[in-house]
Structures are given as structure tokens and as C-alpha cells.
ChimeraX commands (.cxc) that place a marker at each C-alpha (Angstrom):
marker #1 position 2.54,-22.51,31.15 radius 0.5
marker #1 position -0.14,-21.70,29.05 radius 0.5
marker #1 position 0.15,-19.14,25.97 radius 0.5
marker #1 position -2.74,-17.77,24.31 radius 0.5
marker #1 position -2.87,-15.67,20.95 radius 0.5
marker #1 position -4.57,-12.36,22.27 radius 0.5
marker #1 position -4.76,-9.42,19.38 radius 0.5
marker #1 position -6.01,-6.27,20.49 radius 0.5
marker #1 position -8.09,-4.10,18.24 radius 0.5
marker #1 position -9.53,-0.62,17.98 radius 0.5
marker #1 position -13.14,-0.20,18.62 radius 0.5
marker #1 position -15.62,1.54,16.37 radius 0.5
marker #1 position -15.65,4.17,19.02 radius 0.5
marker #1 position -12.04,4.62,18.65 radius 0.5
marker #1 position -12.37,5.23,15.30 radius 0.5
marker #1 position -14.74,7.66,15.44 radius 0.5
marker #1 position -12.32,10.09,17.53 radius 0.5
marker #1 position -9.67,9.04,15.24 radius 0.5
marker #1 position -11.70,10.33,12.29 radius 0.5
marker #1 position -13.03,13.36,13.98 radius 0.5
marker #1 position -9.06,14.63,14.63 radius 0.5
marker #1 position -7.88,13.19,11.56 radius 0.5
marker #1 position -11.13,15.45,9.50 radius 0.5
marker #1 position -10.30,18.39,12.29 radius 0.5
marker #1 position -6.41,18.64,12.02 radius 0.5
marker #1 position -5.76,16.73,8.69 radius 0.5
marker #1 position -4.73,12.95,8.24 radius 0.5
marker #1 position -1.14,12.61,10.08 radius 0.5
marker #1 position 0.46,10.97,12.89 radius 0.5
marker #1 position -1.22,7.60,14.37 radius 0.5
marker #1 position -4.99,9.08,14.20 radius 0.5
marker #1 position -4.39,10.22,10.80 radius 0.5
marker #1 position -3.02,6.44,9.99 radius 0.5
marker #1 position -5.51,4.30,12.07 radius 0.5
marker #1 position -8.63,6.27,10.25 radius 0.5
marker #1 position -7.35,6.07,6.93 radius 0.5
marker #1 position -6.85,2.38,7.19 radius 0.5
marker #1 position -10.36,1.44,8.33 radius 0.5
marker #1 position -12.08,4.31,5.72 radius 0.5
marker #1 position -10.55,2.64,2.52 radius 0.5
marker #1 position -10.57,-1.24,3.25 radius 0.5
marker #1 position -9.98,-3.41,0.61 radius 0.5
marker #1 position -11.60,-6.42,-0.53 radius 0.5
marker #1 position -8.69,-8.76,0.11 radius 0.5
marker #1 position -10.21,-10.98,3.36 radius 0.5
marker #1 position -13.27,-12.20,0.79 radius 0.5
marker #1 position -14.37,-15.65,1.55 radius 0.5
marker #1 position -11.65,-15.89,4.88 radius 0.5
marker #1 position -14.35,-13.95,6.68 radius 0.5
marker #1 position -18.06,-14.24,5.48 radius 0.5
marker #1 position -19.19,-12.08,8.77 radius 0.5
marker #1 position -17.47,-9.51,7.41 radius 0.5
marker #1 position -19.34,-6.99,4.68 radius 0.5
marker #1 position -17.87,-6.54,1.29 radius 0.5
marker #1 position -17.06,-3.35,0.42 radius 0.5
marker #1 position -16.36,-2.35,-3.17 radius 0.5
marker #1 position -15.11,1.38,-3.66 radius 0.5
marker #1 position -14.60,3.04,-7.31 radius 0.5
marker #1 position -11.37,4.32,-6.55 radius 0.5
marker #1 position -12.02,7.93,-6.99 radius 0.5
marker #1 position -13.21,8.36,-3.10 radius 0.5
marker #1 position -11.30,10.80,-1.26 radius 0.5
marker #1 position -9.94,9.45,2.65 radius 0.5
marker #1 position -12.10,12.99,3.36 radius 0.5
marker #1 position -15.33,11.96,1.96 radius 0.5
marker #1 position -15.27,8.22,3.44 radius 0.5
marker #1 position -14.45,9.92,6.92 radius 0.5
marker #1 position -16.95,11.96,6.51 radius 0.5
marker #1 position -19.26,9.09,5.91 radius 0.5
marker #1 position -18.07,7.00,8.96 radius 0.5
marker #1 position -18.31,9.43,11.16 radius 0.5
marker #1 position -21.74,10.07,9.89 radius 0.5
marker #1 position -22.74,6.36,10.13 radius 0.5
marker #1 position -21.23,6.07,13.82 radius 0.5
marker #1 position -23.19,9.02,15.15 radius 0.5
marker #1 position -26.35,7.71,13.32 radius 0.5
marker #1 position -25.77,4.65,14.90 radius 0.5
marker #1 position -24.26,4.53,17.95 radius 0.5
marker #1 position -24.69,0.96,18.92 radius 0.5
marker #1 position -22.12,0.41,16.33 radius 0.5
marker #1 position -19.62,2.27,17.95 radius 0.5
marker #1 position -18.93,-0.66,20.82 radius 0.5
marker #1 position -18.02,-3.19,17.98 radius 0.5
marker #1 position -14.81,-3.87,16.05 radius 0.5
marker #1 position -13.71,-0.99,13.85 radius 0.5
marker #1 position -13.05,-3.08,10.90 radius 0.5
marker #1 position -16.80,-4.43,11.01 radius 0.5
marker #1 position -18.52,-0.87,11.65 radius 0.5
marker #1 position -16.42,0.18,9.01 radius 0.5
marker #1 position -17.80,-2.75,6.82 radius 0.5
marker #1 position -21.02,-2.44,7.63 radius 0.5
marker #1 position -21.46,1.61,6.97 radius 0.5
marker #1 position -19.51,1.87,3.85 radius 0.5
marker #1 position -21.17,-1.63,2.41 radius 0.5
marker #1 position -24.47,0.47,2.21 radius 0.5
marker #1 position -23.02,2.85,-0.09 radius 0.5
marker #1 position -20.24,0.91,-1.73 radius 0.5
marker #1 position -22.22,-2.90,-2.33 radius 0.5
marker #1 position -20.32,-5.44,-4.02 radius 0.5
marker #1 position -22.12,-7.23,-7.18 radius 0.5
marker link #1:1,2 radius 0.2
marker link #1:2,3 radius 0.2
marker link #1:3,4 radius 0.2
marker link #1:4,5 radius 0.2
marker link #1:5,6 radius 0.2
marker link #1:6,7 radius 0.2
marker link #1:7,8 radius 0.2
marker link #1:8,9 radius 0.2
marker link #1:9,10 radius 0.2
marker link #1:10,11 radius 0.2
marker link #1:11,12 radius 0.2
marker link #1:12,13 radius 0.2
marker link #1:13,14 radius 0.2
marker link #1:14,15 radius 0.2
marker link #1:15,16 radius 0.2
marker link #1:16,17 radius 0.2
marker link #1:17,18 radius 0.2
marker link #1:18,19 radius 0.2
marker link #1:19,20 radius 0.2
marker link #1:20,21 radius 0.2
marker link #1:21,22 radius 0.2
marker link #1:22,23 radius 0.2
marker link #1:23,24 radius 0.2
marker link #1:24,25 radius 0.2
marker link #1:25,26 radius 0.2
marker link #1:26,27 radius 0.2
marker link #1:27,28 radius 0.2
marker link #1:28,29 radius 0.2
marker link #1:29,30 radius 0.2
marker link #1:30,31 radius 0.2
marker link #1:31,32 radius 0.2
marker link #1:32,33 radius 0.2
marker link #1:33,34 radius 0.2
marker link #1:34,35 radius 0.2
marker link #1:35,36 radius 0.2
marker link #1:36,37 radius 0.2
marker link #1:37,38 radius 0.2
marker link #1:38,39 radius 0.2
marker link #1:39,40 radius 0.2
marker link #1:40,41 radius 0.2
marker link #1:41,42 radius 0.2
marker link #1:42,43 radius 0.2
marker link #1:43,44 radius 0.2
marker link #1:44,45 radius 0.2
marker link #1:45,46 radius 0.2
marker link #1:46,47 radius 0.2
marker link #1:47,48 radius 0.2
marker link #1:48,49 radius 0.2
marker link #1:49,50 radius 0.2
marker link #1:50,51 radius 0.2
marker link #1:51,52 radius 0.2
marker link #1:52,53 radius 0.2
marker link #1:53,54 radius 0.2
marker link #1:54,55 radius 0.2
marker link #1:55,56 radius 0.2
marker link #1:56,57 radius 0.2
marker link #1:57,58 radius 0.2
marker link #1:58,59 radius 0.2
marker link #1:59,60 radius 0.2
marker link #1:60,61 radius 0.2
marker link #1:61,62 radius 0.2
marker link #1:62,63 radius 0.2
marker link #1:63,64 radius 0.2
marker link #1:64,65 radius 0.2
marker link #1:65,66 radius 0.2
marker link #1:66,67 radius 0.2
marker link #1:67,68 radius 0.2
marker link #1:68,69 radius 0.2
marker link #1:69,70 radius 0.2
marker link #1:70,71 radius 0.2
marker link #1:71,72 radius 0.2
marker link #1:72,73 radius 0.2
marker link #1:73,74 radius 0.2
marker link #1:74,75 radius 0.2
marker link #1:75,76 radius 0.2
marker link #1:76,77 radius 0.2
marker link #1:77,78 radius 0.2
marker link #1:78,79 radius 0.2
marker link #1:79,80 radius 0.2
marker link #1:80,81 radius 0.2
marker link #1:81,82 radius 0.2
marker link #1:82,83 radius 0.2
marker link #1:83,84 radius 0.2
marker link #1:84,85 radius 0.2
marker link #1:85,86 radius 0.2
marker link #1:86,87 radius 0.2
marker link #1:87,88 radius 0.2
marker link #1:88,89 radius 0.2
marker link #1:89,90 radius 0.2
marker link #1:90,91 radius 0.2
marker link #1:91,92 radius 0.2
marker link #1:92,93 radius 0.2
marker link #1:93,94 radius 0.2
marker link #1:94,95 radius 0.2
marker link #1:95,96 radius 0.2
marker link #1:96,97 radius 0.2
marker link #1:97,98 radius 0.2
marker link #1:98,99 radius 0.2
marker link #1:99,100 radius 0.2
view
């Protein structure tokens, strides 16, 4: 028998149509949930994943305006749209939100 760990995880490009309906028809139901997660990450995985870009937000960013801003970023970049939604996330919103 062999048993394997295998986690399944949304795609940039599934985040991008969940942030296009959740900025359409407001943030609700799974759409609303799965964009809102990946638009406001936290810093909590630093130094467990040094791939992964730090993000550092204020605090006074709206789930609206960081939608906005992924949504942006994956149109602007669509080769970033075949990657993990966590790291697209990462990488768009580290431009704008650097940690020091």
C-alpha cells in the first residue's frame, strides 16, 4: 500500500475569477471566502518558506482595494496566473506592500 500526502490548491487563475465575482457580486459564499483569504495574507509562514514573498500591509487596506490590485496584477501578468495562488498573491502585493 503506498500513501502519499497530496494537498490540492487553487491556482492563481482561480483566484482571479474568484476575485472578479467576489468585486462583481460582493465578498460571500466560497468565492467571496477563497479571495479574501489570498488578498490579505499575513506574515505568519516567515522563515518556514523563504520562496515565498513577504508581504507587510498597514492594516487600513480594504479586501476591495487589494482585489482590485490582484486582479490588476494577474491580468498584467498573465504568466502568473498558472502558479499557486498564495505565491501570485505574494508576489503582486509584495511590490506594493515590501517588508523592511
Amino acid at each position: 500500500m503506498i500513501c502519499a500526502d497530496i494537498y490540492a490548491a487553487p491556482s492563481a487563475n482561480d483566484l482571479l475569477a474568484a476575485c472578479e465575482d467576489s468585486l462583481a457580486n460582493g465578498f460571500h459564499g466560497s468565492t467571496g471566502m477563497m479571495c479574501s483569504w489570498y488578498v490579505t495574507p499575513c506574515d505568519c509562514h516567515h522563515g518556514k518558506d523563504l520562496a515565498m514573498p513577504r508581504v507587510c500591509l498597514t492594516g487600513n487596506e480594504s479586501e476591495e482595494l487589494l482585489a482590485k490590485i490582484i486582479v490588476a496584477g494577474l491580468k498584467a501578468q498573465s504568466e502568473l496566473q498558472s502558479i499557486p495562488a498564495e505565491m501570485a498573491a505574494g508576489i503582486i502585493l509584495s511590490s506594493n506592500y515590501p517588508c523592511d
